[in-house]
Backbone as a printed PyTorch tensor [residue, N CA C, xyz], in Angstrom:
tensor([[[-25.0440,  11.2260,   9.3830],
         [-24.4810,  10.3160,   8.4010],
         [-22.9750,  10.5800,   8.3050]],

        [[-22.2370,   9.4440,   8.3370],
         [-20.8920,   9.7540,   7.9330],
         [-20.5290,   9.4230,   6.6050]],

        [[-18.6990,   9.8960,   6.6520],
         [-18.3210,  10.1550,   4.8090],
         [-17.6130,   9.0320,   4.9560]],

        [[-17.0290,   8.6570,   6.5790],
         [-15.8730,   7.0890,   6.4040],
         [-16.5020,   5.9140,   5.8430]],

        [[-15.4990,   5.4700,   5.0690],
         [-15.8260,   3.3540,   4.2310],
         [-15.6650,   3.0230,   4.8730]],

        [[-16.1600,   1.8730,   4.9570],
         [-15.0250,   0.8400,   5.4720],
         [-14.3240,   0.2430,   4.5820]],

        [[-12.9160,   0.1590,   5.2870],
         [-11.8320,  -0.2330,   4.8190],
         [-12.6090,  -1.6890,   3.4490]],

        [[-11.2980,  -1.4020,   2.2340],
         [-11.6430,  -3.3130,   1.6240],
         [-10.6360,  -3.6160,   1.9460]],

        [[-10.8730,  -5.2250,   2.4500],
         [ -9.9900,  -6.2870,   2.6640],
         [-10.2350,  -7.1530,   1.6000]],

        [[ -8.5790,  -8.0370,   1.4290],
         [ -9.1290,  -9.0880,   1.0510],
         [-10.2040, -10.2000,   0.8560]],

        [[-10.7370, -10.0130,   2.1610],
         [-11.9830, -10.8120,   2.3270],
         [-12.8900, -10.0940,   1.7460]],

        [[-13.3240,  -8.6440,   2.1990],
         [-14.3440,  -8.3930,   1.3130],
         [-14.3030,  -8.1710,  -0.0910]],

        [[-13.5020,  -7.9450,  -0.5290],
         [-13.4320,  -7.9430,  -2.2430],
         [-13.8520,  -9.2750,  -2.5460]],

        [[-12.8840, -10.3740,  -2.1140],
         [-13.3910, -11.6850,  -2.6480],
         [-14.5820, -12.2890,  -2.3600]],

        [[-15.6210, -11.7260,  -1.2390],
         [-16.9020, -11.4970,  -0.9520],
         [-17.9660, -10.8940,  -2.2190]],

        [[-17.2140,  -9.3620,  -2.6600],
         [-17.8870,  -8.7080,  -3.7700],
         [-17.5980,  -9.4930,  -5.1180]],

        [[-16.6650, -10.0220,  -4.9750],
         [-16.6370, -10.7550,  -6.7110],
         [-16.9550, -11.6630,  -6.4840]],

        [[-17.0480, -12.6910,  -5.8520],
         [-18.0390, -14.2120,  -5.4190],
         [-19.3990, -13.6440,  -5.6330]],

        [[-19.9780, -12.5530,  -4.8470],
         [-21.5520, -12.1420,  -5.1190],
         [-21.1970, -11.4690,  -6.9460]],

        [[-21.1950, -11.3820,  -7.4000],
         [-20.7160, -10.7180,  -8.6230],
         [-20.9310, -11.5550,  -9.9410]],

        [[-20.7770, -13.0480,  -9.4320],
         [-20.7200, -14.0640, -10.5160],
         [-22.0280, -13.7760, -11.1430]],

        [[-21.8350, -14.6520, -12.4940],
         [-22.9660, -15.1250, -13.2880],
         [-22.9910, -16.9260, -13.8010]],

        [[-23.6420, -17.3170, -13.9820],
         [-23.3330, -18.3840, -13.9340],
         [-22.2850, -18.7120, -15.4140]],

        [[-22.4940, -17.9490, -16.1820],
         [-21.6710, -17.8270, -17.6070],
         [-19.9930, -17.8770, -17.2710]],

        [[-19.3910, -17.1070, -16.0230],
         [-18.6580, -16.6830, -15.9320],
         [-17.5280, -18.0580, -15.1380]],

        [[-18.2970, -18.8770, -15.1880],
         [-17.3530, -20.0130, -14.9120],
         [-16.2680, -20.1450, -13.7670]],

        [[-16.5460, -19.1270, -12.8050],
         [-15.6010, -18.5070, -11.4890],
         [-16.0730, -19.5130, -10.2860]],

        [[-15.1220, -20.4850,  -9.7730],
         [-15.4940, -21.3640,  -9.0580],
         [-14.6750, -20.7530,  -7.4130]],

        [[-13.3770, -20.6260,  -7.7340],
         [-13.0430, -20.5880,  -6.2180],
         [-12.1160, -19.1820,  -6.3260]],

        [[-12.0220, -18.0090,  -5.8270],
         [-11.5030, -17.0520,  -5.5440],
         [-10.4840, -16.2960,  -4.4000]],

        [[ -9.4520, -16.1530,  -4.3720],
         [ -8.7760, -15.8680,  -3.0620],
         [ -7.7950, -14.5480,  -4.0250]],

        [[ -8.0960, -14.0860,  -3.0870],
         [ -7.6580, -12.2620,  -3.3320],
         [ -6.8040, -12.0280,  -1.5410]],

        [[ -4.9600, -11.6680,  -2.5360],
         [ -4.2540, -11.2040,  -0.9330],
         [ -3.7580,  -9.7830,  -1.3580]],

        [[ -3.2910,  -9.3100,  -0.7000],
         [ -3.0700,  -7.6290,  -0.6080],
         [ -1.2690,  -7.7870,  -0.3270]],

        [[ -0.4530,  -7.0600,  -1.3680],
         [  0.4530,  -7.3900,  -1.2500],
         [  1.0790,  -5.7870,  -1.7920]],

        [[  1.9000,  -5.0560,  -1.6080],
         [  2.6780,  -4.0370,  -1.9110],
         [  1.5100,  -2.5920,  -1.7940]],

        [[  0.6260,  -2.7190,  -1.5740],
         [ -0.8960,  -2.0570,  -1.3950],
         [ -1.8040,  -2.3050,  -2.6420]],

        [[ -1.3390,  -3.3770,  -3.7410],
         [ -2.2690,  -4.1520,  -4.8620],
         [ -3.2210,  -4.5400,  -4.2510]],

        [[ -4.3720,  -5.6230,  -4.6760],
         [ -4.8500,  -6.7790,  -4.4260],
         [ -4.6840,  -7.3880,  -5.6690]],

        [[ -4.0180,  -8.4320,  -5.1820],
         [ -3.7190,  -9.8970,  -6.3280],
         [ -5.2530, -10.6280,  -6.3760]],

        [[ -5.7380, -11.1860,  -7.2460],
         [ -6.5000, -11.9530,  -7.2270],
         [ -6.7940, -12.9680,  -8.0000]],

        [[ -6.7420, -14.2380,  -7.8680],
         [ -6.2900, -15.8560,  -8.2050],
         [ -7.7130, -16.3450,  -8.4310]],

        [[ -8.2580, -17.7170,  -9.2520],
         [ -9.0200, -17.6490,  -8.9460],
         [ -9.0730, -19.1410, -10.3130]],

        [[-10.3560, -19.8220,  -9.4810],
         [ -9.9580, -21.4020, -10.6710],
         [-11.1990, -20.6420, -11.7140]],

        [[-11.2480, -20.8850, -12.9740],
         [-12.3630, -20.4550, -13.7580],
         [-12.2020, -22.2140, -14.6400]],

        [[-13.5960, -22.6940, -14.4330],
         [-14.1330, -24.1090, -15.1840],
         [-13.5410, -23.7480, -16.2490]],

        [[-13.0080, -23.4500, -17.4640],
         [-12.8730, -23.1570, -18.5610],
         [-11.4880, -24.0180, -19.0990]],

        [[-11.6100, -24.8260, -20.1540],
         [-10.3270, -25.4390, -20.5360],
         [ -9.1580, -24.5410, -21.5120]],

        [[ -9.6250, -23.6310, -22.2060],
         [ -9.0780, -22.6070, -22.7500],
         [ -8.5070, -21.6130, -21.9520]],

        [[ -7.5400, -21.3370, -22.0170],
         [ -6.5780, -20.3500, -21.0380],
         [ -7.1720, -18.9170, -21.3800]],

        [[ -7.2110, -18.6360, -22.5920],
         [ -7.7120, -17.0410, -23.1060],
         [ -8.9790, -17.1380, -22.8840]],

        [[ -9.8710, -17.9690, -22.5520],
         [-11.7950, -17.8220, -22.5920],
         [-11.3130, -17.3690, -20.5500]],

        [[-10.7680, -18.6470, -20.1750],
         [-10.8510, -18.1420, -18.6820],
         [-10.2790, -16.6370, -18.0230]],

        [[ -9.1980, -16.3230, -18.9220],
         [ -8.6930, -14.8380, -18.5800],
         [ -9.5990, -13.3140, -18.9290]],

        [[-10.3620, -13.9510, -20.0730],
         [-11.4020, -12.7380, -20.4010],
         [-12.7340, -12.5750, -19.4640]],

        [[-13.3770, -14.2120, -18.9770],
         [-14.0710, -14.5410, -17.9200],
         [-13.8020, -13.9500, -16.8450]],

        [[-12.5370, -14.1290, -16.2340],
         [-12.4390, -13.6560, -14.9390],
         [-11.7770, -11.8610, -15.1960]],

        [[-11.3100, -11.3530, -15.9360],
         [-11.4280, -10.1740, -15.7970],
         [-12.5400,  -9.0550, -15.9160]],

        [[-13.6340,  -9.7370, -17.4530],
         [-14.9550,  -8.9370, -16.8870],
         [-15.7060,  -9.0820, -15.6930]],

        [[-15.3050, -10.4950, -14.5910],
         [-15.9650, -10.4600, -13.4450],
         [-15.4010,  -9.1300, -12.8120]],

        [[-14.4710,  -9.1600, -12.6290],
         [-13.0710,  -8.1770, -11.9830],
         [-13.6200,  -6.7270, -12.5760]],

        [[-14.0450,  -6.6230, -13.5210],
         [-14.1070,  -5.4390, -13.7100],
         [-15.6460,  -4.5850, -13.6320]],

        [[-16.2240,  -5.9530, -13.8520],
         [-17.9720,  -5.7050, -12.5530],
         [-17.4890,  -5.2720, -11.2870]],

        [[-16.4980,  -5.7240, -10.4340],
         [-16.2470,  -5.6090,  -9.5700],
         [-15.8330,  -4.2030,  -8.8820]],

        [[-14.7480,  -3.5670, -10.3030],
         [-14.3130,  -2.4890,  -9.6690],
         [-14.8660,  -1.1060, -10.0910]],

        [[-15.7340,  -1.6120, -10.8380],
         [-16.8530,  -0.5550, -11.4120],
         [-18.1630,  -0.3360, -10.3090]],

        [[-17.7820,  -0.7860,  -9.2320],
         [-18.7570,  -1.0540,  -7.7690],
         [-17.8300,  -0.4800,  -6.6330]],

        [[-16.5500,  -0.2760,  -6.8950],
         [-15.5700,   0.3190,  -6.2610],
         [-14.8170,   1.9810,  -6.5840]],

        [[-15.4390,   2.5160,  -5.8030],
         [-14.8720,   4.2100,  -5.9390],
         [-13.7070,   4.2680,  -5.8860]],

        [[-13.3150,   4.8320,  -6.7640],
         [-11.4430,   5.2810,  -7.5100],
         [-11.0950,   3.8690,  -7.4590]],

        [[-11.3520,   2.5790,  -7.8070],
         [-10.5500,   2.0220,  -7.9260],
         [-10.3420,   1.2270,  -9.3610]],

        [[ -9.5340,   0.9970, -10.0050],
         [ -8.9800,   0.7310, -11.2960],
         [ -8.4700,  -0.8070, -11.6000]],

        [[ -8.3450,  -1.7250, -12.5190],
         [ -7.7910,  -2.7570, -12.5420],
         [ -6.5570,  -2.3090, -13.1280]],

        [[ -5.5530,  -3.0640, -13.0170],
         [ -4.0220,  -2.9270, -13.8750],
         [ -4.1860,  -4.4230, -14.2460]],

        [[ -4.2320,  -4.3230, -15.3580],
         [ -3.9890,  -5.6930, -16.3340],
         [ -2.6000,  -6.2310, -16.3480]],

        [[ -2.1260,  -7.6760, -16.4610],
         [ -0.7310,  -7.6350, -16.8520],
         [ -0.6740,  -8.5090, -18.2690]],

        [[ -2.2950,  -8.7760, -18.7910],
         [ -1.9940,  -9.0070, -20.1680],
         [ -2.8670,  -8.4450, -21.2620]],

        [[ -2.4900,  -8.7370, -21.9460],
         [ -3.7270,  -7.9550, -22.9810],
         [ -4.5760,  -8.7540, -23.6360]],

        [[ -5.8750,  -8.1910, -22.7610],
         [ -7.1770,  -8.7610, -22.9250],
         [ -8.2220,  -8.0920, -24.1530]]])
């Protein structure tokens, strides 16, 4: 057995948070790019309220990285 990951890419993250949805969570289309060694991640959420869709898509995000060893979200608003 080995200890190497495989690498995440963009693609697969936006793979793991696409499988990740609920249908509550209103997450329709997702594209995640890798930029300064971040991953940015964009994403349309059905929701007409700006604050319902930002809380939506960050508990997806944070299903997400709670499935990801050492890895952390950095918020840039306060949720």
């Amino acid at each position: 057995m080995t200890t190497a990951r495989t690498p995440l890419t963009p693609e697969r993250l936006r793979d793991l948070i696409l499988g990740l949805r609920v249908d509550g969570d209103r997450v329709e289309h997702v594209k995640v790019i890798e930029r300064a060694g971040f991953m940015w991640i964009g994403a349309y959420v059905a929701i007409r309220d700006l604050r319902s869709a930002e809380l939506n898509l960050a508990d997806l995000c944070g299903r997400a990285a709670a499935r990801l060893d050492g890895w952390e979200i950095i918020q840039q608003w306060d949720v």
